[in-house]
C-alpha positions in Angstrom: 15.1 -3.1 -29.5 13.2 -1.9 -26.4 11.2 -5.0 -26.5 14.7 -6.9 -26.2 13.6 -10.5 -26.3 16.0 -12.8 -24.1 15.3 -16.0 -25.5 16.7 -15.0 -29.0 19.4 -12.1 -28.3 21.2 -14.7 -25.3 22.5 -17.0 -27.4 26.4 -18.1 -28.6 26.6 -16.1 -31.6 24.4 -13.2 -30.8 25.2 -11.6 -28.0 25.8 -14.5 -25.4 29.9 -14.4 -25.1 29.8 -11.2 -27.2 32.5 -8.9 -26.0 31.8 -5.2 -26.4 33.6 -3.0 -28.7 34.5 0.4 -27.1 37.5 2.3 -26.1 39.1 1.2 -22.9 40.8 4.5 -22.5 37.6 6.5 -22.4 37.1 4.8 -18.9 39.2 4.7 -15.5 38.1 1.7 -13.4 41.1 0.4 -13.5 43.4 3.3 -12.3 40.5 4.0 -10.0 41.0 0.2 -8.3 44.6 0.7 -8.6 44.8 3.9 -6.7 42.6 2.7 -3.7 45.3 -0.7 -3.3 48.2 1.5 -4.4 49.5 -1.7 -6.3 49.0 -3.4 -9.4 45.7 -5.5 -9.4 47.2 -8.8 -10.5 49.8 -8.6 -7.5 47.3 -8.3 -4.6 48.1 -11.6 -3.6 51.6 -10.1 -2.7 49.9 -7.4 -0.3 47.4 -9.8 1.9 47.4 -9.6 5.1 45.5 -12.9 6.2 45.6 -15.9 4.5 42.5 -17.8 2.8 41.3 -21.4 2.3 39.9 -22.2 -1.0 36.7 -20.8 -0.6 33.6 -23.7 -0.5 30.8 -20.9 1.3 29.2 -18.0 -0.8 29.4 -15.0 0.7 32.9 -15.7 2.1 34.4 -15.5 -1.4 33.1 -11.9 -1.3 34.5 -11.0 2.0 38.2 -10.8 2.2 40.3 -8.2 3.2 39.9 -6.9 -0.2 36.2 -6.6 -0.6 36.2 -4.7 2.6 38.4 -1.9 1.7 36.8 -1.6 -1.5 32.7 -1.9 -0.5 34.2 1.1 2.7 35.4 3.4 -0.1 32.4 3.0 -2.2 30.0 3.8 0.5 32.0 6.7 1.3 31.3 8.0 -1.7 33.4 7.3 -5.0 33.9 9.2 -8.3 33.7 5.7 -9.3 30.0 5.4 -9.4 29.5 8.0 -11.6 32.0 6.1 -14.1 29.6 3.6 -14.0 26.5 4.9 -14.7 28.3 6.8 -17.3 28.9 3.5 -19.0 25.8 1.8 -18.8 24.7 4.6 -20.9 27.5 5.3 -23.1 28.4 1.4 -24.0 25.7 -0.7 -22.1 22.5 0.0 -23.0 23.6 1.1 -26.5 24.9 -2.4 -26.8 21.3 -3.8 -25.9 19.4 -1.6 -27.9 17.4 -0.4 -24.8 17.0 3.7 -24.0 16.4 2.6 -20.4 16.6 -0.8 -18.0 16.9 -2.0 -14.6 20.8 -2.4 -13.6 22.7 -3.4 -10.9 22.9 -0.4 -8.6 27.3 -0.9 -8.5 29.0 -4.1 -10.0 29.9 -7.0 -7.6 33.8 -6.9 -7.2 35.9 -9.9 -7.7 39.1 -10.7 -6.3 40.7 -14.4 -7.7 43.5 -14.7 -5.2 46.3 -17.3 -6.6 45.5 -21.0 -5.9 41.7 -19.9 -4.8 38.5 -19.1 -6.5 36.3 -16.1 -6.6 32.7 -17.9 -7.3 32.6 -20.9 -5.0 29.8 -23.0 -6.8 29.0 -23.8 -10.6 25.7 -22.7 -11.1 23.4 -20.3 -13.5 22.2 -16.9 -11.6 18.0 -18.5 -11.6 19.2 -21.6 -9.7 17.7 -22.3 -6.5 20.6 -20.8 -4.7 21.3 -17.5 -6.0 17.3 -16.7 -7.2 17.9 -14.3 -9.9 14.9 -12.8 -11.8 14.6 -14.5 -15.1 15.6 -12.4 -18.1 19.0 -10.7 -16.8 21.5 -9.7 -18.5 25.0 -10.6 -17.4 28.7 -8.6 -17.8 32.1 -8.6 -17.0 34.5 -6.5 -16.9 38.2 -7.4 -16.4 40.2 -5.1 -14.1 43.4 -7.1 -15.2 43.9 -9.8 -18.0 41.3 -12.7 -17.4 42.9 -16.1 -19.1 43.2 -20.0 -18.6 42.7 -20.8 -15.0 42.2 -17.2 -13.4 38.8 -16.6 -16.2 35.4 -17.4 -15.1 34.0 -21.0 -17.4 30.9 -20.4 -19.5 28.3 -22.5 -20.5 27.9 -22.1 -24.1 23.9 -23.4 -23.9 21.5 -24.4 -21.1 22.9 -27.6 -19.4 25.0 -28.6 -22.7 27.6 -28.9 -20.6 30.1 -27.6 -23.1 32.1 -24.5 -21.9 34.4 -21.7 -22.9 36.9 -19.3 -21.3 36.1 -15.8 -21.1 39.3 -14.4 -22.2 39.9 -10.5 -21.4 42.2 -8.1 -21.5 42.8 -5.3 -18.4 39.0 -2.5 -19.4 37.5 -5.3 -22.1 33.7 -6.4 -20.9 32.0 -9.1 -21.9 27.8 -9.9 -22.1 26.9 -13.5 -21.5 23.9 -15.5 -20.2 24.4 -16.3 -16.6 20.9 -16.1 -16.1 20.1 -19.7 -18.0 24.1 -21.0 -18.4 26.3 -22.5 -16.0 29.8 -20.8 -15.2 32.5 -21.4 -12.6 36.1 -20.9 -11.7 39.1 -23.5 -11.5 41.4 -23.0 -8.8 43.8 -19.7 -10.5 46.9 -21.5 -10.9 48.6 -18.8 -12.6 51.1 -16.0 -10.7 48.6 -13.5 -11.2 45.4 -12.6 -9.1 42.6 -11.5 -10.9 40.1 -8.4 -10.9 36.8 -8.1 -12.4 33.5 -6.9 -12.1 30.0 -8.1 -12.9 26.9 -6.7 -13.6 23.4 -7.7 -14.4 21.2 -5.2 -16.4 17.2 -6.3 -16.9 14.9 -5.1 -19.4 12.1 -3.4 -18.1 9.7 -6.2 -19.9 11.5 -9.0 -17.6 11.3 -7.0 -14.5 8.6 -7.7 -11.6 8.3 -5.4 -8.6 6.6 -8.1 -6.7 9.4 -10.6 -7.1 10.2 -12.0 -3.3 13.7 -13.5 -4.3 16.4 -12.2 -2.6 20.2 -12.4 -3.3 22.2 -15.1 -1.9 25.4 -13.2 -0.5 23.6 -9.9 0.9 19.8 -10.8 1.2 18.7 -7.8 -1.3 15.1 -8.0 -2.9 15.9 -7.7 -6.7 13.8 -4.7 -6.9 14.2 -1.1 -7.7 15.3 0.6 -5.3 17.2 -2.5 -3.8 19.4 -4.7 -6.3 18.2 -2.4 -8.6 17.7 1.6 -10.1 16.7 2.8 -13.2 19.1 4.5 -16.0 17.4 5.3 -19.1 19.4 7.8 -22.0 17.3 10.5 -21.1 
């Protein structure tokens, strides 16, 4: 499938809210997390130091106390990078059907403290606000168990307004179409905080090296070499 076509593979039933079948064990994000907090994920909200409003601004969502520690080890240099790239290959691309794609240089990390939110605005990723690149492909991973009001809300078509939970247990992934469908968080009324990363991979027939966009939190071009690099199975 290296001429992966967008408009009939993201779709409910085919791979739009498909989650991936592979063997959690095979991959240590989660210990990896868990180390650098010394504390299980979903009790984080036990360990802050400052306290948060509900977040209403993008970009502050992504900038707590959490975030920081996490973005400092990672640009220190982190083992954890070279999971990733080991997955995109192993499960990600396999999964796609594609020997090589654009992808997300390192997942965005998540952190859905208790009675807040960890996307602060329904919208689809192509929306005038966050300027995506038609044609990407979306994942999540959970770090811990993603359910009722701590789960991200998926559109399950274009504007249809209709939506289901992304429901995940601690490793699990699943692909869905951000690009085109609108998702959004509830306030995470449960005890637990939630963990997660996301990912977007784009098929090489999708992607334009002149595109101008640039991300809405961190003002990156969606280009290789920015938002971007290339892993291919070679």
């Amino acid at each position: 499938m290296e001429n992966f076509d967008f408009s009939t593979e993201m779709v409910y039933g085919k791979k739009h809210m498909c989650k991936l079948n592979y063997d959690v064990k095979k991959y240590k994000f989660v210990e990896m997390v868990t180390e650098l907090f010394e504390s299980e994920l979903n009790n984080l909200h036990t360990l802050q130091e400052q306290e948060y409003e509900v977040f209403t601004e993008v970009g502050k969502d992504s900038n707590t106390e959490f975030h920081k520690k996490f973005y400092k080890r990672l640009d220190e240099g982190w083992e954890i990078q070279d999971e990733y790239d080991k997955f995109i290959k192993n499960e990600i691309l396999p999964f796609l059907g594609l020997s090589e794609a654009m992808v997300q240089k390192f997942p965005t990390f998540r952190v859905m403290l208790t009675n807040n939110v960890a996307i602060v605005v329904k919208h689809h990723d192509t929306d005038h606000l966050h300027r995506h690149p038609d044609g990407e492909i979306n994942f999540i991973m959970g770090l811990t168990d993603m359910y009722d009001s701590n789960t991200v809300h998926v559109e399950k078509m274009p504007r249809l307004g209709e939506y289901e939970n992304i429901t995940l247990k601690a490793g699990e992934t699943i692909c869905f179409n951000g690009n085109k469908c609108d998702h959004y968080n509830e306030i995470n009324k449960t005890d637990n905080t939630r963990v997660s990363f996301d990912f977007r991979i784009l098929p090489l027939k999708y992607y334009n090296k002149n595109y101008e966009k640039t991300s809405a939190s961190t003002n990156t071009k969606y280009v290789e070499g920015g938002y971007y690099k290339k892993i291919n199975l070679n």
